[in-house]
mmCIF file of the C-alpha atoms, coordinates in Angstrom:
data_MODEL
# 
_entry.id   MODEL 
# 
loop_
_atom_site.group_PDB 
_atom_site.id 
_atom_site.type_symbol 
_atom_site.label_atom_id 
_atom_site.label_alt_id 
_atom_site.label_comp_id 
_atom_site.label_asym_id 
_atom_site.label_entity_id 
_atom_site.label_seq_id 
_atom_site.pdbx_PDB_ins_code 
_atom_site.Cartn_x 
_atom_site.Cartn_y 
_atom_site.Cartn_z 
_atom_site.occupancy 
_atom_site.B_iso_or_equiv 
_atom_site.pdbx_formal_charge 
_atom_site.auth_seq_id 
_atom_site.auth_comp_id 
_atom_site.auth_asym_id 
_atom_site.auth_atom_id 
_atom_site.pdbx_PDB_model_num 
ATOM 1   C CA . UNK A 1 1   ? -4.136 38.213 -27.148 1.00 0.00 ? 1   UNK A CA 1 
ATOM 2   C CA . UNK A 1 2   ? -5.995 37.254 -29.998 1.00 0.00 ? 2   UNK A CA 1 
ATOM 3   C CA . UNK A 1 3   ? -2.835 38.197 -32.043 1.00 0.00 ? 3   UNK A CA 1 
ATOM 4   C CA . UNK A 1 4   ? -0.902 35.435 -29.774 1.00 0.00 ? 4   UNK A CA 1 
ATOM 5   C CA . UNK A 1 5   ? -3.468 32.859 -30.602 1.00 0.00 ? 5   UNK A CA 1 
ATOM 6   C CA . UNK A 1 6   ? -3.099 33.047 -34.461 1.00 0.00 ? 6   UNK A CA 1 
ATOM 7   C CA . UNK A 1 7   ? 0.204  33.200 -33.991 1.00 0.00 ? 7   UNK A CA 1 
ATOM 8   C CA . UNK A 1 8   ? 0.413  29.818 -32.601 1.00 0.00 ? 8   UNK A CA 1 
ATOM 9   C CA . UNK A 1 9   ? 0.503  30.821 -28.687 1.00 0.00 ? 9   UNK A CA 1 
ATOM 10  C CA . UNK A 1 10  ? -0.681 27.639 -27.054 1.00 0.00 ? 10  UNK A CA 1 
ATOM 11  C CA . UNK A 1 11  ? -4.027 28.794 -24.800 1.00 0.00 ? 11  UNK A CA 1 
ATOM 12  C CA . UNK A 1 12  ? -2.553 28.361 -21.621 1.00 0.00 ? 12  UNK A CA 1 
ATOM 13  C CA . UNK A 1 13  ? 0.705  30.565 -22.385 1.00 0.00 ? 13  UNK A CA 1 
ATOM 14  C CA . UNK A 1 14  ? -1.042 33.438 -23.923 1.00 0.00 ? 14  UNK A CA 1 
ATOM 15  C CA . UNK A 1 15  ? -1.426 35.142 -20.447 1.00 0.00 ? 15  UNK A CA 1 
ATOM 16  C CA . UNK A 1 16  ? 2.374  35.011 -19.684 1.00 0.00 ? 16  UNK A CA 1 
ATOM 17  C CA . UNK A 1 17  ? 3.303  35.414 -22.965 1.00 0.00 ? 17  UNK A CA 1 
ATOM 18  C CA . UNK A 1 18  ? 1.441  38.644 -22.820 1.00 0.00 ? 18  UNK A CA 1 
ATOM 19  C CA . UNK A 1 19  ? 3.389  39.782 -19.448 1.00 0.00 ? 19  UNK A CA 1 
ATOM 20  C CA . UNK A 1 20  ? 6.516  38.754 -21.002 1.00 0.00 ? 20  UNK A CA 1 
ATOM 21  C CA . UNK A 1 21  ? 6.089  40.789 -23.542 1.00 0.00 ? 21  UNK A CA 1 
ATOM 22  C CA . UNK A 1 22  ? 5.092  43.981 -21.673 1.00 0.00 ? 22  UNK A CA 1 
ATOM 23  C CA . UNK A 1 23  ? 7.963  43.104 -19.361 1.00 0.00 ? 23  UNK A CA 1 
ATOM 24  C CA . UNK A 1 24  ? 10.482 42.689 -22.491 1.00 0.00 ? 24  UNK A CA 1 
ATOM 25  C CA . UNK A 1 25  ? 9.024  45.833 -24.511 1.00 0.00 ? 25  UNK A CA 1 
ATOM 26  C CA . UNK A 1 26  ? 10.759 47.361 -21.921 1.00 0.00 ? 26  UNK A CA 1 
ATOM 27  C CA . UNK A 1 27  ? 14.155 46.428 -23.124 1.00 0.00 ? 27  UNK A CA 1 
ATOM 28  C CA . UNK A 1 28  ? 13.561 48.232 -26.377 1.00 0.00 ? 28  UNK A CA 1 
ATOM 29  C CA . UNK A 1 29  ? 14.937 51.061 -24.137 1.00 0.00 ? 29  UNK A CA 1 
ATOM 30  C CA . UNK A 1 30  ? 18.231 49.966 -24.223 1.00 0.00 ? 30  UNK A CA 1 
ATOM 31  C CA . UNK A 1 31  ? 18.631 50.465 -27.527 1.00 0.00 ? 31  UNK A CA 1 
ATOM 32  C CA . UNK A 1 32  ? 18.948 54.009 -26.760 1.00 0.00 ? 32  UNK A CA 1 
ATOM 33  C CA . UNK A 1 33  ? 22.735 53.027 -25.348 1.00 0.00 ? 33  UNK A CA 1 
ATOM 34  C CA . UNK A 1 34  ? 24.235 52.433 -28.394 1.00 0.00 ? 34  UNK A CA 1 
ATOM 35  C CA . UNK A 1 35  ? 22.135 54.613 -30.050 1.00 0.00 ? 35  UNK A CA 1 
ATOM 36  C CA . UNK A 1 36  ? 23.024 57.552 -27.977 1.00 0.00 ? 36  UNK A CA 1 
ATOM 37  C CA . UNK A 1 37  ? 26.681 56.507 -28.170 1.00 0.00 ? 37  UNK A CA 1 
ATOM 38  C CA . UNK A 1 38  ? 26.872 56.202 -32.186 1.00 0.00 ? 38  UNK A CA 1 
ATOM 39  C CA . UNK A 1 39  ? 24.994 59.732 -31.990 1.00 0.00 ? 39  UNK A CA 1 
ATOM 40  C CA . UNK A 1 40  ? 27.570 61.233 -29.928 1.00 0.00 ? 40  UNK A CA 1 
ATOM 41  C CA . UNK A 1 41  ? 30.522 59.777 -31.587 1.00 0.00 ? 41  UNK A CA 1 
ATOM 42  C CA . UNK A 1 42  ? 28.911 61.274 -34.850 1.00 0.00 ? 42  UNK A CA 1 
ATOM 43  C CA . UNK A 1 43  ? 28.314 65.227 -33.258 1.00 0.00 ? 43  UNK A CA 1 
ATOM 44  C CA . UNK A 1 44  ? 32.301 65.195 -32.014 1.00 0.00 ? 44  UNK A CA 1 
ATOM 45  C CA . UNK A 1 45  ? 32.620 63.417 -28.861 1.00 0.00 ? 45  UNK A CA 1 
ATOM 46  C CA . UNK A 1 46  ? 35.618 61.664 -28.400 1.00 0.00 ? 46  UNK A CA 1 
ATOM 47  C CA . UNK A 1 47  ? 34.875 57.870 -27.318 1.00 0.00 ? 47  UNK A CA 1 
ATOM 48  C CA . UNK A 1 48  ? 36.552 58.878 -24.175 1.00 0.00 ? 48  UNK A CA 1 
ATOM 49  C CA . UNK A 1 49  ? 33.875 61.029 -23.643 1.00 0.00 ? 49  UNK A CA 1 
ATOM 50  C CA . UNK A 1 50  ? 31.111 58.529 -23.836 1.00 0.00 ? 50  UNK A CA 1 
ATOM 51  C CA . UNK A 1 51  ? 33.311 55.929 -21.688 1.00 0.00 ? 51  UNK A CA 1 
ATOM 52  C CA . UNK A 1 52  ? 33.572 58.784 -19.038 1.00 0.00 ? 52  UNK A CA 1 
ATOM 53  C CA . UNK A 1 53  ? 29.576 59.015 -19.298 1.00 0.00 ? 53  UNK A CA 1 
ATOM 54  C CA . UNK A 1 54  ? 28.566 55.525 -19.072 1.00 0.00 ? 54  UNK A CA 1 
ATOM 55  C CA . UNK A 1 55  ? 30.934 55.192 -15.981 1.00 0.00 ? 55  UNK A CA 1 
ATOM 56  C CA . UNK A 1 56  ? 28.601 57.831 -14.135 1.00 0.00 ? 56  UNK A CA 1 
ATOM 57  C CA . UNK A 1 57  ? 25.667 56.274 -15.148 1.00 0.00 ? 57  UNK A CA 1 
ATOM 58  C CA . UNK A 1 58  ? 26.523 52.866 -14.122 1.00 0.00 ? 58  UNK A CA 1 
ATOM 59  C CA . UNK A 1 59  ? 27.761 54.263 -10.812 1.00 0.00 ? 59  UNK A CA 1 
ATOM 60  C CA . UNK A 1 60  ? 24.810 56.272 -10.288 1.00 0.00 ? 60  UNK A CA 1 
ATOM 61  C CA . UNK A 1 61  ? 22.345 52.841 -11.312 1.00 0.00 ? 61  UNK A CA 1 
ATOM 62  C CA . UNK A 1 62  ? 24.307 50.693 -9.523  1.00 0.00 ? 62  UNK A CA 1 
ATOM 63  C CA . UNK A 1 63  ? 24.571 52.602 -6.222  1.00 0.00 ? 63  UNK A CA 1 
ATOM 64  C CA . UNK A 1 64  ? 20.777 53.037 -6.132  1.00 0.00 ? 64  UNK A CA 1 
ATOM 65  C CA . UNK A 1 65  ? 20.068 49.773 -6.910  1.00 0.00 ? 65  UNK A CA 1 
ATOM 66  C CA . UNK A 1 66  ? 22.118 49.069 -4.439  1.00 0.00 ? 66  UNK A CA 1 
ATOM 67  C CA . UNK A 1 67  ? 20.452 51.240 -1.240  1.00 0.00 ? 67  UNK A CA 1 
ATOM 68  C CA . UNK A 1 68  ? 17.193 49.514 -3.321  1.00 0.00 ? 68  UNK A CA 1 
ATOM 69  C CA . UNK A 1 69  ? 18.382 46.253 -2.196  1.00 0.00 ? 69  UNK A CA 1 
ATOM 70  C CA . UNK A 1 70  ? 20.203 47.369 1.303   1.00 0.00 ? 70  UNK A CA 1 
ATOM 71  C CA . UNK A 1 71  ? 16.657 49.103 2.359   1.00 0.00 ? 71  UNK A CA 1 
ATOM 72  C CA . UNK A 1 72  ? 13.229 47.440 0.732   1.00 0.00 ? 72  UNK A CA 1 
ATOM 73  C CA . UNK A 1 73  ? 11.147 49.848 2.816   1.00 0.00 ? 73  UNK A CA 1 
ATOM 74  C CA . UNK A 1 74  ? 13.456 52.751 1.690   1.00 0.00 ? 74  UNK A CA 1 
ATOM 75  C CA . UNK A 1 75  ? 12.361 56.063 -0.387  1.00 0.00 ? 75  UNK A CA 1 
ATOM 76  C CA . UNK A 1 76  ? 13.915 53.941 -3.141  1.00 0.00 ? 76  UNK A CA 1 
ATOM 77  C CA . UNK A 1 77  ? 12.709 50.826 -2.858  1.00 0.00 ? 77  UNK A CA 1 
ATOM 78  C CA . UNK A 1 78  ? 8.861  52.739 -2.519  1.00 0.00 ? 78  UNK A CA 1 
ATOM 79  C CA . UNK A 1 79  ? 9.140  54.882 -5.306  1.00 0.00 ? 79  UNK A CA 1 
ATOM 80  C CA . UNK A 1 80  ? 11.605 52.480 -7.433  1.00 0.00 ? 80  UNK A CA 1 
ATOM 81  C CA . UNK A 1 81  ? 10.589 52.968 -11.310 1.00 0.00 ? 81  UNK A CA 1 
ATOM 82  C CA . UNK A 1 82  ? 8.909  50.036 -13.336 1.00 0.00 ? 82  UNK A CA 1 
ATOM 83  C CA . UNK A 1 83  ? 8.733  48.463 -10.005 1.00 0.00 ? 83  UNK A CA 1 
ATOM 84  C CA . UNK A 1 84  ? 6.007  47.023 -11.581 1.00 0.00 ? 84  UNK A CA 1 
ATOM 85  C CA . UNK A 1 85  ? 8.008  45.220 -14.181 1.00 0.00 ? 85  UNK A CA 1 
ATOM 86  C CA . UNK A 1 86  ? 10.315 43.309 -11.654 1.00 0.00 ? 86  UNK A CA 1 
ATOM 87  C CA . UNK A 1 87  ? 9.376  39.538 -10.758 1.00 0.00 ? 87  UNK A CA 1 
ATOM 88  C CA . UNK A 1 88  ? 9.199  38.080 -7.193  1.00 0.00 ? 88  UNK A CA 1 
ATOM 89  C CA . UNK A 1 89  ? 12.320 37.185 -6.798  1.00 0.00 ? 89  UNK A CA 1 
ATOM 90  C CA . UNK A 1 90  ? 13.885 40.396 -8.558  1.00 0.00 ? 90  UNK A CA 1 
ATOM 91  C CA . UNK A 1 91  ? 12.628 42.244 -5.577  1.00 0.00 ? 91  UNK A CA 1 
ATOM 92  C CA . UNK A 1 92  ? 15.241 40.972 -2.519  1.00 0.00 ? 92  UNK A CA 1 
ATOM 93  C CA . UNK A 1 93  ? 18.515 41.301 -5.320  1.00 0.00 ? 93  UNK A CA 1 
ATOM 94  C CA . UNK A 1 94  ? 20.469 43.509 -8.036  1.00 0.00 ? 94  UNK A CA 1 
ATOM 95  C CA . UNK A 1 95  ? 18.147 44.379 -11.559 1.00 0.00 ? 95  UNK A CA 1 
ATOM 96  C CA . UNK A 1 96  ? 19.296 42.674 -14.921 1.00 0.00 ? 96  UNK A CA 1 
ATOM 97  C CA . UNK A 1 97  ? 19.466 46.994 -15.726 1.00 0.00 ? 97  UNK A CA 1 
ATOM 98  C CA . UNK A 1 98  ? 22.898 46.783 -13.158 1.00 0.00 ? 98  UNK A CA 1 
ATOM 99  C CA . UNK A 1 99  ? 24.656 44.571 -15.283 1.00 0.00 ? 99  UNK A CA 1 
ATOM 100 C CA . UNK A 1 100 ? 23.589 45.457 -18.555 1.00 0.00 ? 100 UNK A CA 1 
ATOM 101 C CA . UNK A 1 101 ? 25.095 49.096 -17.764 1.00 0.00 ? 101 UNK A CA 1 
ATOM 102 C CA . UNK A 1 102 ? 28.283 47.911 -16.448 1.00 0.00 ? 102 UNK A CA 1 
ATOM 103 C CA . UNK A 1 103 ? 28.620 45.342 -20.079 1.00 0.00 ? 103 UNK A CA 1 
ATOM 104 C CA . UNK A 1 104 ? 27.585 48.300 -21.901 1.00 0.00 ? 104 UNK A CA 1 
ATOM 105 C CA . UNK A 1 105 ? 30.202 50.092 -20.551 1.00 0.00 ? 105 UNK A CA 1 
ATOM 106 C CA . UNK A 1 106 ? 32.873 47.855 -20.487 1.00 0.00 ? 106 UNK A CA 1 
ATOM 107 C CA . UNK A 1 107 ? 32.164 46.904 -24.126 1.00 0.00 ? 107 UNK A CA 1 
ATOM 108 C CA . UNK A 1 108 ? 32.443 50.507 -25.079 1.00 0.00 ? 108 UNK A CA 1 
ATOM 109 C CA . UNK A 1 109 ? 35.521 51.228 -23.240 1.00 0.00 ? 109 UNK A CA 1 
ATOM 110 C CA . UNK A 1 110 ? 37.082 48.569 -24.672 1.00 0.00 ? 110 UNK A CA 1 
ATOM 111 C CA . UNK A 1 111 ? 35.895 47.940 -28.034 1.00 0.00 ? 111 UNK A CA 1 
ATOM 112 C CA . UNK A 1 112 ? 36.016 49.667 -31.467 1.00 0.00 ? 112 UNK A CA 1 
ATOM 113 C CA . UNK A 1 113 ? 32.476 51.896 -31.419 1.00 0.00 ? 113 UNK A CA 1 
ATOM 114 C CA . UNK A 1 114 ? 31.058 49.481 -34.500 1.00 0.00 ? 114 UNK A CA 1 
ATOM 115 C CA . UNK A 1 115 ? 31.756 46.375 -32.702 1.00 0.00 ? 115 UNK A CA 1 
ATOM 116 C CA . UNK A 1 116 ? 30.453 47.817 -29.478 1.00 0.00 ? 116 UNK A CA 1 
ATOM 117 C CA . UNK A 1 117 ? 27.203 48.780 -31.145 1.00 0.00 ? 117 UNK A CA 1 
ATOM 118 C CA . UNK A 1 118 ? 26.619 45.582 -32.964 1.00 0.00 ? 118 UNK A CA 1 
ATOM 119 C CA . UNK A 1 119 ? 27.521 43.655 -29.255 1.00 0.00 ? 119 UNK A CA 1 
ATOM 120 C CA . UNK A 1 120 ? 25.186 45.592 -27.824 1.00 0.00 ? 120 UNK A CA 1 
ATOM 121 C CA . UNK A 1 121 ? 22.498 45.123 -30.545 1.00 0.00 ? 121 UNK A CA 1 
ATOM 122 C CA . UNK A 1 122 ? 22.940 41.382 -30.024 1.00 0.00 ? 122 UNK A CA 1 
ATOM 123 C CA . UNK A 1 123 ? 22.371 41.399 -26.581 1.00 0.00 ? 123 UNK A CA 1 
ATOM 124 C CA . UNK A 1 124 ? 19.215 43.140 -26.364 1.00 0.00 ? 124 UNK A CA 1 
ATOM 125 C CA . UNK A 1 125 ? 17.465 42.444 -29.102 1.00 0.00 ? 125 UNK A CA 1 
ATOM 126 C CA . UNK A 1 126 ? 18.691 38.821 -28.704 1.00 0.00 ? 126 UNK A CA 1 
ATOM 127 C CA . UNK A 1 127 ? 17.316 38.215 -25.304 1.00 0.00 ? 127 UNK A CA 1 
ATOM 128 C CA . UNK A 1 128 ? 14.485 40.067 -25.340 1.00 0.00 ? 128 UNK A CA 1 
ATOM 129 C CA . UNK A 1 129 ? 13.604 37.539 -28.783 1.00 0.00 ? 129 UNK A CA 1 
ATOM 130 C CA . UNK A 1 130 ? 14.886 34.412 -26.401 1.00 0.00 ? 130 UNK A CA 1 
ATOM 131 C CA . UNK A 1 131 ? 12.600 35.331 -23.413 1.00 0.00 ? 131 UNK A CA 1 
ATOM 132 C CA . UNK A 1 132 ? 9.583  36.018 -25.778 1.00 0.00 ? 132 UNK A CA 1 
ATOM 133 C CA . UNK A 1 133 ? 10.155 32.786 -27.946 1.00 0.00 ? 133 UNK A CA 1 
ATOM 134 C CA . UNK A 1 134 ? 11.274 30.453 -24.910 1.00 0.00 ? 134 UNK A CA 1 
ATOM 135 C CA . UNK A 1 135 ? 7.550  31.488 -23.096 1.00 0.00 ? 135 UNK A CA 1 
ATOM 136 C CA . UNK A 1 136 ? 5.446  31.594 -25.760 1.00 0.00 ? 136 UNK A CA 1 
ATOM 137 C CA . UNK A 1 137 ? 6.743  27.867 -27.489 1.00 0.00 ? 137 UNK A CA 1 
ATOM 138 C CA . UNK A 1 138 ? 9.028  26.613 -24.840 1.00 0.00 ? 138 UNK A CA 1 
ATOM 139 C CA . UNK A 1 139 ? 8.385  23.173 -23.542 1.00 0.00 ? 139 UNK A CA 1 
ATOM 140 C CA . UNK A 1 140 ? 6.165  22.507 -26.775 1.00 0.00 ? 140 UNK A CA 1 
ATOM 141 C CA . UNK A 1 141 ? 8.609  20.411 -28.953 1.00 0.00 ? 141 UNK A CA 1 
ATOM 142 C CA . UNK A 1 142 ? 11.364 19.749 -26.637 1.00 0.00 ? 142 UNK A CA 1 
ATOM 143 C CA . UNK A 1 143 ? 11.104 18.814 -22.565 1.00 0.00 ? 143 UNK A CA 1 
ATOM 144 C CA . UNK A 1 144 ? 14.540 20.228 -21.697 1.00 0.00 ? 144 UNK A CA 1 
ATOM 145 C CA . UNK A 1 145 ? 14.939 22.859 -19.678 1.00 0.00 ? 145 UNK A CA 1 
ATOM 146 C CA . UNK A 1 146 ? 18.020 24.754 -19.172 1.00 0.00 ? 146 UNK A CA 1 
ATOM 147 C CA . UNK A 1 147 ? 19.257 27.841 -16.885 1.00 0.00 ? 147 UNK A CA 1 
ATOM 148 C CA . UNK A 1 148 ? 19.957 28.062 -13.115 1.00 0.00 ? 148 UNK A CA 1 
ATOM 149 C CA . UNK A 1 149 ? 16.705 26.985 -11.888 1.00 0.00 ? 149 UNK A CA 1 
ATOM 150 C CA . UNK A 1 150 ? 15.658 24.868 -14.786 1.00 0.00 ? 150 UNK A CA 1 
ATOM 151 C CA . UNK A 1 151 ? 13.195 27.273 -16.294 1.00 0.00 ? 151 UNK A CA 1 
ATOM 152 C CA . UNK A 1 152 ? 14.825 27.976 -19.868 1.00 0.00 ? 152 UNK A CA 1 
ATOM 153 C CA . UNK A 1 153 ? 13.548 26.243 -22.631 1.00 0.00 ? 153 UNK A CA 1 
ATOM 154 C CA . UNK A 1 154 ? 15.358 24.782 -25.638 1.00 0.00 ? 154 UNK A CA 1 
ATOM 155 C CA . UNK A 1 155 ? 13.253 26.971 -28.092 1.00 0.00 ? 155 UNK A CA 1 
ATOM 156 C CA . UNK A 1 156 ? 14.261 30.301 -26.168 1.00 0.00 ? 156 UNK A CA 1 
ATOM 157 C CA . UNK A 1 157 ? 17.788 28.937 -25.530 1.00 0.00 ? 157 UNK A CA 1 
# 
């Protein structure tokens, strides 16, 4: 926290800031997508192959996520993993995790494997950098806000 402060955190955002940060460090993990894929185009895998494996991984995250949603006082919903990580109102509907599969898989399906890495790249490492910068100095130099429910900032944007 102290770190956030000589950063130039504002006082009142270092708290958030923090448990955006913790939530967002999370996202690291999806560099292992394109990391896994470049890894097993480079060992011999056909990108067929890795198509064919991101389709059962999607349908496997998706369907879960879906019985998640279907029945909150399910096995699933009780023992869902990061649970803790979700907000409020990521509880009652589909993770971000759901979509991100299906682009990852649709971008490597139909992409060339560089331009699917470098996509991919963008989008995490891109949004994770957007949430952290839009809580941490959002609302400080410019009063727009942006999104569905008005809660983006300029500065993340």
């Amino acid at each position: 926290r102290d770190f956030l402060t000589a950063c130039g955190v504002a006082l009142t955002k270092v708290q958030r800031t923090a448990a955006e940060i913790e939530r967002k460090t999370f996202h690291i993990a999806g560099l292992l997508v394109p990391t896994t894929h470049q890894f097993l185009l480079a060992i011999g895998f056909e990108n067929i192959a890795c198509v064919q494996i991101c389709v059962v991984i999607t349908v496997v995250g998706w369907t879960l996520d879906l019985l998640r949603v279907a029945f909150p006082g399910g096995v699933i919903a009780r023992n869902w993993p990061l649970a803790s990580l979700l907000r409020e109102s990521e509880r009652q509907r589909l993770t971000g995790g759901c979509y991100f599969s299906l682009g990852c898989t649709l971008t490597i399906a139909f992409s060339p494997p560089s331009i699917a890495t470098v996509s991919m790249l963008f989008l995490i490492l891109g949004d994770m950098s957007a949430a952290i910068i839009g809580v941490s100095f959002g609302g400080e130099t410019c009063t727009m806000r942006l999104g569905r429910q008005g809660k983006k900032s300029l500065e993340g944007s």
